[in-house]
N, CA, C and O atoms as a GROMACS GRO file, in nm:
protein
  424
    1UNK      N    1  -0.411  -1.161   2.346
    1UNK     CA    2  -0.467  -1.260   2.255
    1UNK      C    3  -0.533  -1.198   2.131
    1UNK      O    4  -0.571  -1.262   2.034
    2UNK      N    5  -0.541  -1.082   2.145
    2UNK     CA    6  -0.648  -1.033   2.065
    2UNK      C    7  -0.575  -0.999   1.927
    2UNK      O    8  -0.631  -1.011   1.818
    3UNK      N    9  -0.448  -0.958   1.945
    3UNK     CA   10  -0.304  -0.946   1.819
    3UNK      C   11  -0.307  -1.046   1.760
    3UNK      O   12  -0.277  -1.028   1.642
    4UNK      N   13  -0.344  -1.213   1.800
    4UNK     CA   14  -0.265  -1.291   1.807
    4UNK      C   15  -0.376  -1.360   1.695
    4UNK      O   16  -0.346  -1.425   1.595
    5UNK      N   17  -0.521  -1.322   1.748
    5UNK     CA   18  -0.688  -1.343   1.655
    5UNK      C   19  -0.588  -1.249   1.475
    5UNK      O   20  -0.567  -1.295   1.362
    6UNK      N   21  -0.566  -1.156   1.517
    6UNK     CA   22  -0.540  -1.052   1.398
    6UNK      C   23  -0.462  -1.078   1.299
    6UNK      O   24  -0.482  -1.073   1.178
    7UNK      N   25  -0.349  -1.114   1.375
    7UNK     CA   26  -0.250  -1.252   1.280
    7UNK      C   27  -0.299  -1.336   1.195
    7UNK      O   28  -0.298  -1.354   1.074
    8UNK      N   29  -0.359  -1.405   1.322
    8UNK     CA   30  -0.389  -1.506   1.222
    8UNK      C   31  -0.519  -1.506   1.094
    8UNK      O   32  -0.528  -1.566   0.986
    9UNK      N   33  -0.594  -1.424   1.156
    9UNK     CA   34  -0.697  -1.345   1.056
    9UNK      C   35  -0.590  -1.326   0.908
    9UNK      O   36  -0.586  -1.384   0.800
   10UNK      N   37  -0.540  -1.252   0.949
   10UNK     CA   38  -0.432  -1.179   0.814
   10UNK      C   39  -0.393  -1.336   0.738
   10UNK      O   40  -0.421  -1.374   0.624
   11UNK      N   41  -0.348  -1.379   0.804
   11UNK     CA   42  -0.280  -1.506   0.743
   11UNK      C   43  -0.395  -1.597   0.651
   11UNK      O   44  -0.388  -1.650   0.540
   12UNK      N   45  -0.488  -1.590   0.741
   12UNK     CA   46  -0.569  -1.691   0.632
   12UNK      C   47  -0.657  -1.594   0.544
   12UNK      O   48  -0.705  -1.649   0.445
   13UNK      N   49  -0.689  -1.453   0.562
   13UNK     CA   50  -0.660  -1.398   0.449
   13UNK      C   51  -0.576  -1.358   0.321
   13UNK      O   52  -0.600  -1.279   0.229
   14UNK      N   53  -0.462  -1.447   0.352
   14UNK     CA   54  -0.404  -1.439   0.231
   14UNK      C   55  -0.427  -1.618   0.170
   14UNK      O   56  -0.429  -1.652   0.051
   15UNK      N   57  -0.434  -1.665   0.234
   15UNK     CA   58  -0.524  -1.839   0.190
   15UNK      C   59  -0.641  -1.797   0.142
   15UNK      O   60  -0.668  -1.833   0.028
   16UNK      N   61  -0.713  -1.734   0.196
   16UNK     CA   62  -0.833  -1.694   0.049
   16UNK      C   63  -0.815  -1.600  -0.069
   16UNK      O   64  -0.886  -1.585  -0.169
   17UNK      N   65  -0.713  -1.548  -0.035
   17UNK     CA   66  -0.685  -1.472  -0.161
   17UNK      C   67  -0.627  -1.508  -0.265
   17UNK      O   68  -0.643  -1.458  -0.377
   18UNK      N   69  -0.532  -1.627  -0.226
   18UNK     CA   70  -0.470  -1.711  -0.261
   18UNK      C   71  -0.548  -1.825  -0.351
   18UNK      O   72  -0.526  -1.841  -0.471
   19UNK      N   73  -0.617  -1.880  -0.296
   19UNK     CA   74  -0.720  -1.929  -0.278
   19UNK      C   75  -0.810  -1.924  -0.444
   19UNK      O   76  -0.809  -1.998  -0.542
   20UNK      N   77  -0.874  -1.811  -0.413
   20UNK     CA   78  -0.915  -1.743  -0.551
   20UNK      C   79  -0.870  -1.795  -0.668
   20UNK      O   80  -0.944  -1.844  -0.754
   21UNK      N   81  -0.753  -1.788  -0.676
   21UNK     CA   82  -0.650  -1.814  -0.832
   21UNK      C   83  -0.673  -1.908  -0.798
   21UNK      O   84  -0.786  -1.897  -0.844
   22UNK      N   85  -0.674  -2.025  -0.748
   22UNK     CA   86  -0.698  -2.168  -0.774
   22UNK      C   87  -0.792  -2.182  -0.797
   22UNK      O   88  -0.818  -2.244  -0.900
   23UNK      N   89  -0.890  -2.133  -0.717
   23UNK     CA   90  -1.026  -2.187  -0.762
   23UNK      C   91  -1.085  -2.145  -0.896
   23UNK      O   92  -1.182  -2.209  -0.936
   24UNK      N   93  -1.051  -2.076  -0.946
   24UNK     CA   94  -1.051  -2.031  -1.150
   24UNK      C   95  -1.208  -2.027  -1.155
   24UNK      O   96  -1.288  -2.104  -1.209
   25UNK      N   97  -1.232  -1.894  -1.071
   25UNK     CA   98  -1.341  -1.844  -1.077
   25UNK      C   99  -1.457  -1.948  -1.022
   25UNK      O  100  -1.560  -1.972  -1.085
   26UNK      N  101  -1.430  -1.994  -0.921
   26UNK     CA  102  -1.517  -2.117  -0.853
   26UNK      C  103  -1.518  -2.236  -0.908
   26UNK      O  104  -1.577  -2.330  -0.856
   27UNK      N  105  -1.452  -2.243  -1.019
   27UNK     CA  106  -1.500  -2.402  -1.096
   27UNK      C  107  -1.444  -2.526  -1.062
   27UNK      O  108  -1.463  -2.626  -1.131
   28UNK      N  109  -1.378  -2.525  -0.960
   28UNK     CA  110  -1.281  -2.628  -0.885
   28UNK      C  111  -1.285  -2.606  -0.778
   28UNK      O  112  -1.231  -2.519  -0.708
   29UNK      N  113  -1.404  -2.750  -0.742
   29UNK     CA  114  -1.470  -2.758  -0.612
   29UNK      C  115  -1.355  -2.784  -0.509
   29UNK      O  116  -1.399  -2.713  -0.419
   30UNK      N  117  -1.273  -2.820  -0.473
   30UNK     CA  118  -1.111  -2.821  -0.364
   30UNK      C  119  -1.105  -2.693  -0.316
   30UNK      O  120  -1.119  -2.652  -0.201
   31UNK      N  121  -1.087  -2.649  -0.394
   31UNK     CA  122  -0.989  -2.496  -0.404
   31UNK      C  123  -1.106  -2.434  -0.350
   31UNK      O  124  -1.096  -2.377  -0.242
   32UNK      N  125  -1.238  -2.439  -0.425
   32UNK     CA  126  -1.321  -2.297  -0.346
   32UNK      C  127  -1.384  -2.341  -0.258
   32UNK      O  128  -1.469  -2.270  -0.203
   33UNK      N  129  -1.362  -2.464  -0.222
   33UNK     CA  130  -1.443  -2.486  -0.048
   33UNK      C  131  -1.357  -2.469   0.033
   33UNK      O  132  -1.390  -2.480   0.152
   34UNK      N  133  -1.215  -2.436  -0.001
   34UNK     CA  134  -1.106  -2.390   0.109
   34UNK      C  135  -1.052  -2.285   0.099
   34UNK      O  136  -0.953  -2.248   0.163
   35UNK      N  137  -1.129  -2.207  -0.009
   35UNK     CA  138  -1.086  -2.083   0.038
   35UNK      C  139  -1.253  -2.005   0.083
   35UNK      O  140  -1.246  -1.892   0.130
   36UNK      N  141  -1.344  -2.046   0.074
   36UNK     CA  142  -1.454  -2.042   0.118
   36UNK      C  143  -1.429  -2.079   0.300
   36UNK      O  144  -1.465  -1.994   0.382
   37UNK      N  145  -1.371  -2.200   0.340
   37UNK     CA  146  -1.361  -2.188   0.498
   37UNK      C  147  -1.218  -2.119   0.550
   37UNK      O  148  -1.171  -2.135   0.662
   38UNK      N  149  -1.156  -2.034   0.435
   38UNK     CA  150  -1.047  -1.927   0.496
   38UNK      C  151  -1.141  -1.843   0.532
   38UNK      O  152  -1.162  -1.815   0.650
   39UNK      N  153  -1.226  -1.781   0.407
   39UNK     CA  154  -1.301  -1.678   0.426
   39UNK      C  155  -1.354  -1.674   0.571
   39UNK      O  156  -1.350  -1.566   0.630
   40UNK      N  157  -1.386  -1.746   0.612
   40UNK     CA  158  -1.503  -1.765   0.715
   40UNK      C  159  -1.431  -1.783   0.869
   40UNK      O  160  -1.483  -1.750   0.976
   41UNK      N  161  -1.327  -1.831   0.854
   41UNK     CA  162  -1.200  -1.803   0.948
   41UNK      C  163  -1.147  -1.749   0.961
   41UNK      O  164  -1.094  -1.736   1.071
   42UNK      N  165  -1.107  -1.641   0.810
   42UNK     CA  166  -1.037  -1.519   0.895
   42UNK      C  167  -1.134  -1.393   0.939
   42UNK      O  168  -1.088  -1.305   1.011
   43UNK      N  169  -1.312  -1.388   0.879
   43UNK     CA  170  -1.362  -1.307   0.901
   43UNK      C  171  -1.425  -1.341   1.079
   43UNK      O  172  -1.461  -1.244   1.146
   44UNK      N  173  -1.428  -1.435   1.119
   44UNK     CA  174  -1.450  -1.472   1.241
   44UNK      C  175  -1.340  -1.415   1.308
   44UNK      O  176  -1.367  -1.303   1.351
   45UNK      N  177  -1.195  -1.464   1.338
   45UNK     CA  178  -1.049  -1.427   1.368
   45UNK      C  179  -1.054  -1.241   1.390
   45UNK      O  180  -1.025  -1.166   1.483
   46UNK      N  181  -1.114  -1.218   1.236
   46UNK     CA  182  -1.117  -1.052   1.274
   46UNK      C  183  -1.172  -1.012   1.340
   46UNK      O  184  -1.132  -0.931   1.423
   47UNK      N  185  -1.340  -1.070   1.324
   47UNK     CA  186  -1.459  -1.009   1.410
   47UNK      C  187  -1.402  -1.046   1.606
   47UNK      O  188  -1.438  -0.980   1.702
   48UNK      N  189  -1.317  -1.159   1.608
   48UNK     CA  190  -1.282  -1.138   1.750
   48UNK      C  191  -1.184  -1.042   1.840
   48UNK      O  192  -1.185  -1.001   1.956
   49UNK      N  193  -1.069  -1.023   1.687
   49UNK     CA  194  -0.976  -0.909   1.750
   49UNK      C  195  -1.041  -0.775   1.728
   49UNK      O  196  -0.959  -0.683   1.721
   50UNK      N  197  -1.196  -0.732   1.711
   50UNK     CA  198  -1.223  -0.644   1.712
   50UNK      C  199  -1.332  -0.607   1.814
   50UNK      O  200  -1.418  -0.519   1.820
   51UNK      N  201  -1.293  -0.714   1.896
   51UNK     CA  202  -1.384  -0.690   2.026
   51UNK      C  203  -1.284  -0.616   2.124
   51UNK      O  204  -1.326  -0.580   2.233
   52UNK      N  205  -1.147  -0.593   2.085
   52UNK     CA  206  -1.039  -0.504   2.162
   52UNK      C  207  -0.969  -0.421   2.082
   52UNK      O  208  -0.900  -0.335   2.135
   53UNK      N  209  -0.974  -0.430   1.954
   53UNK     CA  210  -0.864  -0.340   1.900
   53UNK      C  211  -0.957  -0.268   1.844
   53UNK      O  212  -1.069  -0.310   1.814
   54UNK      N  213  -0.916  -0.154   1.826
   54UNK     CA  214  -1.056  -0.055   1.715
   54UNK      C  215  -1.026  -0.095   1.597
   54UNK      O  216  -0.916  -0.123   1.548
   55UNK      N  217  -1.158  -0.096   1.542
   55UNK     CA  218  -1.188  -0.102   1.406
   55UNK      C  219  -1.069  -0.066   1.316
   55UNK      O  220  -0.998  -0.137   1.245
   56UNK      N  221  -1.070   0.063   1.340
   56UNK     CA  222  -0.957   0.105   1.230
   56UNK      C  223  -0.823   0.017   1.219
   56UNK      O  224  -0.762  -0.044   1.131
   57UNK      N  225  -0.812   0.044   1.344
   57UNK     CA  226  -0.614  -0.041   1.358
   57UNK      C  227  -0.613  -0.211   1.308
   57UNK      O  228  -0.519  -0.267   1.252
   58UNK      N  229  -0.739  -0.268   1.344
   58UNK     CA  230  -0.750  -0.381   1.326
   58UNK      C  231  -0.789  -0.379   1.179
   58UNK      O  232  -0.707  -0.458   1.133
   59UNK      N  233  -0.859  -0.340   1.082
   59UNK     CA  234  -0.903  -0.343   0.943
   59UNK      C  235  -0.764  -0.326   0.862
   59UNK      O  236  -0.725  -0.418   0.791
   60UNK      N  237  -0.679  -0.189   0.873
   60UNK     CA  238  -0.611  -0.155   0.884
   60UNK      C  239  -0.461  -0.298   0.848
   60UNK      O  240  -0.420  -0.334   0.738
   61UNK      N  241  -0.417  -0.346   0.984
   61UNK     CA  242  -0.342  -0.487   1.034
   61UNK      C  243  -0.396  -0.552   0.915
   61UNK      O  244  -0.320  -0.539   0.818
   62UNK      N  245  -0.515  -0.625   0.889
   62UNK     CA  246  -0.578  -0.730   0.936
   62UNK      C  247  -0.552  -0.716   0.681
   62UNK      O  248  -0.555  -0.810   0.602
   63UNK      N  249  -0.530  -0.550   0.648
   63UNK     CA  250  -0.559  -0.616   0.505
   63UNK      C  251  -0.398  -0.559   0.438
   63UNK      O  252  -0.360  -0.561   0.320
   64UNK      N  253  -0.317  -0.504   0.575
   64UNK     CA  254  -0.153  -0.482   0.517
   64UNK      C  255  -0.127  -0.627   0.571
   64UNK      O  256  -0.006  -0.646   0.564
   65UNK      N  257  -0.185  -0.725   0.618
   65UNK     CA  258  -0.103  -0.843   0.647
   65UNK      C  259  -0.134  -0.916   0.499
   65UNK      O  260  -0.049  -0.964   0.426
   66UNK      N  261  -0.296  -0.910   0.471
   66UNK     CA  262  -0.313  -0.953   0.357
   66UNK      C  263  -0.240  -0.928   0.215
   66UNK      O  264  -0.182  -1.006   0.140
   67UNK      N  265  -0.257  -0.830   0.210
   67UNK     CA  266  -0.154  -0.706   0.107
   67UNK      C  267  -0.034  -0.824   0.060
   67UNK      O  268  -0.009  -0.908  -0.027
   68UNK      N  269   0.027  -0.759   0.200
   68UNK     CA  270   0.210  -0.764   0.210
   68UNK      C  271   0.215  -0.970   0.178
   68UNK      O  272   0.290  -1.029   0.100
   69UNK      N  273   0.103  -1.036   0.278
   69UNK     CA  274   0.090  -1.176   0.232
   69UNK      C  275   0.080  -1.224   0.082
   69UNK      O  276   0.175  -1.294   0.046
   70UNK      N  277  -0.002  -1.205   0.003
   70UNK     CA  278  -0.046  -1.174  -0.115
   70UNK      C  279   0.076  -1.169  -0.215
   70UNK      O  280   0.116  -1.250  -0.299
   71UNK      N  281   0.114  -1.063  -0.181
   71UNK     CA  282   0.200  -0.996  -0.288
   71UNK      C  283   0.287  -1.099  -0.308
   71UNK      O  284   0.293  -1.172  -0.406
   72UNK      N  285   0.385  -1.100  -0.159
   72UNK     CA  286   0.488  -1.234  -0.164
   72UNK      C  287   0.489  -1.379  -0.193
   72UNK      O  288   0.582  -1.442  -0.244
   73UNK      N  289   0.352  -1.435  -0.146
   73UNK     CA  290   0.324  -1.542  -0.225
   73UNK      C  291   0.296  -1.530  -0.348
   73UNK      O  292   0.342  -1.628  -0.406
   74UNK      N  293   0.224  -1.433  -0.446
   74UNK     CA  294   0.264  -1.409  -0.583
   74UNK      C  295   0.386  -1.426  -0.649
   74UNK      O  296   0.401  -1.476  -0.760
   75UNK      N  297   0.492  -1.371  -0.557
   75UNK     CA  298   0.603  -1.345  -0.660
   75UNK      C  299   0.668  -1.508  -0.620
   75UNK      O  300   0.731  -1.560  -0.713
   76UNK      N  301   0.659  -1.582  -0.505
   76UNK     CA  302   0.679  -1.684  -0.507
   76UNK      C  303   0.614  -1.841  -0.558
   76UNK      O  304   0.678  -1.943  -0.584
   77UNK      N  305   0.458  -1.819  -0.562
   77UNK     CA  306   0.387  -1.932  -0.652
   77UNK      C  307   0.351  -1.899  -0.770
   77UNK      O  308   0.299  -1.982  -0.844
   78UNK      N  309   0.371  -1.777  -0.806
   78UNK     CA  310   0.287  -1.728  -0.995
   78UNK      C  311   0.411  -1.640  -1.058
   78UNK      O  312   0.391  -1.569  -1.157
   79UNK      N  313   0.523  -1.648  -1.003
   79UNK     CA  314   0.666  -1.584  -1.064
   79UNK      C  315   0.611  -1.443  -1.115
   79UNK      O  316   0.611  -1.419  -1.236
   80UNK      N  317   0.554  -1.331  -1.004
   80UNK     CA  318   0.556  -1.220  -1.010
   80UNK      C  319   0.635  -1.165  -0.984
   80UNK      O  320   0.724  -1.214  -0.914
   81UNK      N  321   0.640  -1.004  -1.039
   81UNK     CA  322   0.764  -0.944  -1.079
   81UNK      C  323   0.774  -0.907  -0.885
   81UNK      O  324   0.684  -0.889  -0.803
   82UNK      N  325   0.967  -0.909  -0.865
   82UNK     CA  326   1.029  -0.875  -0.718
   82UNK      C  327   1.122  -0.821  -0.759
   82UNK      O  328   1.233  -0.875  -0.761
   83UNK      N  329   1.094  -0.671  -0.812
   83UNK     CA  330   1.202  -0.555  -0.849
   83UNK      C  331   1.192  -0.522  -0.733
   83UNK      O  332   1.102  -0.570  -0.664
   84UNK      N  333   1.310  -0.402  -0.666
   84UNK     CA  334   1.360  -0.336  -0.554
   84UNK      C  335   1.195  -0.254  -0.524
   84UNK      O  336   1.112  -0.280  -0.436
   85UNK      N  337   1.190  -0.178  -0.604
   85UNK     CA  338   1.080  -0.061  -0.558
   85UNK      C  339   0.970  -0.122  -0.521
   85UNK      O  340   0.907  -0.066  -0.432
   86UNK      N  341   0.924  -0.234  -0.567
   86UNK     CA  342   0.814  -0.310  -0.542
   86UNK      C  343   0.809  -0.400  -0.352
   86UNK      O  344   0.720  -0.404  -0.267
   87UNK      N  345   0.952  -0.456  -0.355
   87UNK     CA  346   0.966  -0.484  -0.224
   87UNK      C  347   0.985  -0.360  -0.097
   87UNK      O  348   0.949  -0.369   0.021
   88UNK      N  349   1.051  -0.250  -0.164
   88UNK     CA  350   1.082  -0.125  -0.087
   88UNK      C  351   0.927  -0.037  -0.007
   88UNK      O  352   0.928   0.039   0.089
   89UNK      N  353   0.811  -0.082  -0.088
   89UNK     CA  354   0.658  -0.049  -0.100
   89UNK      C  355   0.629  -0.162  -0.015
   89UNK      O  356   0.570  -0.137   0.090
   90UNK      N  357   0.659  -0.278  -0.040
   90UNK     CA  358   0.588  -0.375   0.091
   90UNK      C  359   0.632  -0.346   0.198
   90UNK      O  360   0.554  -0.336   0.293
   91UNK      N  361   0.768  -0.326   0.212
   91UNK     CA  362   0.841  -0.288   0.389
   91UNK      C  363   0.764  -0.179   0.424
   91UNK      O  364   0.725  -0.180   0.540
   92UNK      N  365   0.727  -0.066   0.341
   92UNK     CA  366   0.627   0.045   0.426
   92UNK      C  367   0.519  -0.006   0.459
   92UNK      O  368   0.466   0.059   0.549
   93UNK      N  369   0.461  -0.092   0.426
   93UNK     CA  370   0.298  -0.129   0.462
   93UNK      C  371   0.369  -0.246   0.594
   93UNK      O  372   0.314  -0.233   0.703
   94UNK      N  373   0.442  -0.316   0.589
   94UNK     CA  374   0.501  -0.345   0.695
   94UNK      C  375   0.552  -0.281   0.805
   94UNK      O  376   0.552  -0.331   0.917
   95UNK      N  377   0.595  -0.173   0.779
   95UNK     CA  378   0.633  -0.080   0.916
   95UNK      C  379   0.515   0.010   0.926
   95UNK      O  380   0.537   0.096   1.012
   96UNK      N  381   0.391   0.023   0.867
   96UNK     CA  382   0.272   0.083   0.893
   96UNK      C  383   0.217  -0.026   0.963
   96UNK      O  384   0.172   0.004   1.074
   97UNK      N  385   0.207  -0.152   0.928
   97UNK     CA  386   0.126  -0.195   1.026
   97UNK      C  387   0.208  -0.247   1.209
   97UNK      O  388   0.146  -0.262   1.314
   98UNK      N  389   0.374  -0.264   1.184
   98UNK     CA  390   0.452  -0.273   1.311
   98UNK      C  391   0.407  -0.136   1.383
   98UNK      O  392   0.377  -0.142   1.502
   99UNK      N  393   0.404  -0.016   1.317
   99UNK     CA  394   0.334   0.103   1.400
   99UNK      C  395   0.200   0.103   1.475
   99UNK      O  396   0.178   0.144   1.589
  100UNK      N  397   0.115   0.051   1.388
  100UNK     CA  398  -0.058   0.055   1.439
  100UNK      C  399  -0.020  -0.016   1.588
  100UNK      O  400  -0.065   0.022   1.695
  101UNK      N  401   0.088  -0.147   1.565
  101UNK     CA  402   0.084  -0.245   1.654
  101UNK      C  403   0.137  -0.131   1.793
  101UNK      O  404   0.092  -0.127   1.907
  102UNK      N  405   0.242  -0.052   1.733
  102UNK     CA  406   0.318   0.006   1.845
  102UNK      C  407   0.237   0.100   1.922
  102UNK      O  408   0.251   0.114   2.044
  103UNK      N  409   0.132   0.181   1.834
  103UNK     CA  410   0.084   0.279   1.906
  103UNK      C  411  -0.052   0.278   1.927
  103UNK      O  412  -0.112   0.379   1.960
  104UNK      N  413  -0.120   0.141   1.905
  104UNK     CA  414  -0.247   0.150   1.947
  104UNK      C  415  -0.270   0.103   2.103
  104UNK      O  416  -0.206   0.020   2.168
  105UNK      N  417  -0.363   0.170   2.135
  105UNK     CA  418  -0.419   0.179   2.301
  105UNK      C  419  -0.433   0.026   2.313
  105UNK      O  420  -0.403  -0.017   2.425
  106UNK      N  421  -0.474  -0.074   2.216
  106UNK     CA  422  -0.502  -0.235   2.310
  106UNK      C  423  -0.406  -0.298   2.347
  106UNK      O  424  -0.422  -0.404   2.408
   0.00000   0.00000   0.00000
């Protein structure tokens, strides 16, 4: 269960990151009270998968999910640039974090 906290941590860290750009520097009360209760959901989500996974592996997971989340919803809601080398750089932070998954002790 504790992978499963980490996920989803990651995930709604990219809803607050996301998040952010809508809210245009807080001034649009919608947007920053929901990315205000991402915040607070995925830092909860983390603080639970880090009652089993170490720190590292889980911090680690928890901001290549964000990252790799981020990036791709960029290039898909704000028409950021998706040249080869740029996607070729997300698959490594993707197979860095499928590794943490593979070789950590939890």
């Amino acid at each position: 269960m504790p992978w499963v906290y980490l996920v989803l941590a990651g995930i709604f860290e990219c809803g607050w990151a996301i998040g952010l750009k809508y809210a245009d520097g807080w001034t649009k009360l919608v947007p920053s009270l929901l990315t205000i209760a991402a915040m607070a959901i995925s830092f909860w989500l983390l603080s639970a998968a880090m009652k089993t996974i170490p720190v590292g592996t889980a911090y680690a997971v928890w901001t290549g999910i964000g990252t790799v989340g981020v990036a791709v919803l960029g290039m898909i809601l704000f028409g950021e640039s998706h040249d080869i080398m740029r996607i070729i750089c997300l698959l490594l932070i993707v197979t860095g974090i499928v590794g943490l998954k593979v070789f950590s002790p939890a």
